[in-house]
N, C-alpha and C positions, 0 to 999 in steps of 0.2 A: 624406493625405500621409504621409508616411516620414519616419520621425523619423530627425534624422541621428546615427548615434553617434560619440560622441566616444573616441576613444584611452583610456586609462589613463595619467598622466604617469609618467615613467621615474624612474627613481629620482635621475638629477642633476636634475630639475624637483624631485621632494620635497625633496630635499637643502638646494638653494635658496630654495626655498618654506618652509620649516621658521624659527621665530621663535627670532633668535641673541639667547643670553646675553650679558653684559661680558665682553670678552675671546675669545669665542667666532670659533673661525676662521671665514671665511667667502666665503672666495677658490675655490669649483669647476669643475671643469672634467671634461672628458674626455683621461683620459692614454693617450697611445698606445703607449706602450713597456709597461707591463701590462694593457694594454686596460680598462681599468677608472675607476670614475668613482673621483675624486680631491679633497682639500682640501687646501691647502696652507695650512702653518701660522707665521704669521710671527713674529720678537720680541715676547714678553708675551701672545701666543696659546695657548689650548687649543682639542683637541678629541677626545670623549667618542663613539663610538659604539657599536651591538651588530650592525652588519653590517659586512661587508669593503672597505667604503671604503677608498680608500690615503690615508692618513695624510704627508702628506711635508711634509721641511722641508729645508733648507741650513744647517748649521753652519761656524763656524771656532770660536771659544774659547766659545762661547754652547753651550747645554746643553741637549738635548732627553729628556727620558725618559719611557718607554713603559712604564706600566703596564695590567695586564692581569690579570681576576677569571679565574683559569684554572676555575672552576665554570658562573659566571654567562655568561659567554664575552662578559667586556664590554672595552673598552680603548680604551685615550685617550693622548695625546700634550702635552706642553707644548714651550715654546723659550722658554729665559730667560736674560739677559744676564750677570748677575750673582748673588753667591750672598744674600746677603742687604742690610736697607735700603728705602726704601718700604711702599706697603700697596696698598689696593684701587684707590687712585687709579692708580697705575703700569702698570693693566692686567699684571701677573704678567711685566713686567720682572726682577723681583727673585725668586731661586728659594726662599724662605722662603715667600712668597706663591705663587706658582709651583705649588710642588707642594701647598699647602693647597686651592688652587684644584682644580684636579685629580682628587686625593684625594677631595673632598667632589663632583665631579661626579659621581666613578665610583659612590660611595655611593647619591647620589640616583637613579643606573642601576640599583640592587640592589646593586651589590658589596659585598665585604666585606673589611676589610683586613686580615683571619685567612688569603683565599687569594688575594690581591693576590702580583703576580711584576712585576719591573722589568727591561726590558732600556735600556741608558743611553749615550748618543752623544755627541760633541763633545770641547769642551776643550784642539783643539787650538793651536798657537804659529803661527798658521797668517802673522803678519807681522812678519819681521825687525826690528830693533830693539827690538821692546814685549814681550821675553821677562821684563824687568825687573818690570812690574808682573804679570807670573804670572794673568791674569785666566782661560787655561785651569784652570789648575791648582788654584786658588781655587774654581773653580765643580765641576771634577771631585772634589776632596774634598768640598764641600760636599752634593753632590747623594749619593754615598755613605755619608756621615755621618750623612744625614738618614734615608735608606733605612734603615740598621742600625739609626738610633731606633728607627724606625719598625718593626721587626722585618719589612722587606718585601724579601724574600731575590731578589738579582740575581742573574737568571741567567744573563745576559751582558753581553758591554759590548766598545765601541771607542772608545776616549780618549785624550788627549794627543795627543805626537806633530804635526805639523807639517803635516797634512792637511786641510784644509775637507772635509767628508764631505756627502752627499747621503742621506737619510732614509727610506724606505718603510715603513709599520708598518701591517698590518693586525688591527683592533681587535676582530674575532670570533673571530681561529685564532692572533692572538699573534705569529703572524708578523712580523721583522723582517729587515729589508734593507738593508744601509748601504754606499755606492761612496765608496771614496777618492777626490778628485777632485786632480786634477796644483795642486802649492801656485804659480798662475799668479794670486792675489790676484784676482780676479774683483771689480768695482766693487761688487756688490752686497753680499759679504764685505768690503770695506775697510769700507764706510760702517759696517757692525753693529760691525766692530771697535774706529775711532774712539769713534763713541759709546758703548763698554761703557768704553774708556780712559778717556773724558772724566769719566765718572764713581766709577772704581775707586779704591781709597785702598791703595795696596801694601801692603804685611803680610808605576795599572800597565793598561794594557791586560788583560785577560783573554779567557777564555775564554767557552764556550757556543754556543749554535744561533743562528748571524747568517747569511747568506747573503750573498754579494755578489754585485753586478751591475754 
């Protein structure tokens, strides 16, 4: 008899098939507007790879940033609600956890955070009335702040500003891709934004290699 051969699985079967960490995004698919397999990363999600996966997420005042070992050619993504507050319980709601998370995945990838580069999204006003409690602007200083600790030199960025923004970041070549999306509050952006108000306690755009689409 003839043995039957079986296929190789593709690489959204690996992807899938792959055992997720806490927090670990885990939503793949096939995107068809980059022809390319995809994850999608939700609040208090990361995700760490060394091939060009697309990385995407949906922002309004919530915070995504993309670091990338430009040696090691590794790169990963978070989305976090808030800048600080919580811990490991919160799944990396909170961007003090957040970016620890992150950080310490890209590590255990090889990186190193001598040539670690950050490109960083979000932050924007993106619902009338709730400019009051600043929860963009809170989380876009904060995720800067921490960077400059952290001596991890941004090399781009689109922040603030009144836009929910749309995410691509490919985690082998650094690549990043951000679409303005028209501020028409999208149900999916209200809810992330309630719940970041619910729990907020009140208290520049730049340059670089972004591409849009």
């Amino acid at each position: 008899m003839n043995a039957v051969l079986s296929s190789p699985p593709s690489r959204l079967e690996r992807l899938k098939a792959a055992p997720r960490r806490p927090g670990e995004a885990s939503f793949f698919f096939y995107d068809a507007h980059f022809k390319n397999e995809a994850v999608k990363v939700l609040p208090g999600e990361f995700f760490v790879h060394d091939e060009d996966v697309a990385i995407m997420t949906t922002l309004g005042s919530c915070i995504a940033a993309c670091l990338w070992d430009r040696e090691r050619k590794v790169g990963g993504m978070n989305h976090f609600m808030l800048p600080d507050g919580g811990g490991a319980g919160d799944g990396g709601r909170y961007g003090s956890y957040a970016m620890e998370l992150l950080i310490n995945e890209l590590i255990k990838r090889g990186a190193s955070r001598l040539t670690l580069e950050a490109k960083v999204f979000g932050g924007g006003a993106v619902i009338a009335g709730m400019t009051t409690i600043n929860v963009g602007e809170r989380n876009t200083q904060f995720v800067l702040d921490y960077l400059k600790t952290e001596r991890i030199a941004v090399v781009s960025k689109d922040v603030l500003d009144i836009y929910p923004r749309k995410v691509c970041f490919l985690p082998a070549s650094g690549k990043a891709m951000v679409k303005r999306l028209a501020p028409s509050n999208p149900d999916a952006i209200v809810a992330q934004e309630r719940a970041a108000a619910q729990n907020a306690v009140p208290a520049s755009t730049g340059g670089g290699s972004i591409d849009l689409f």
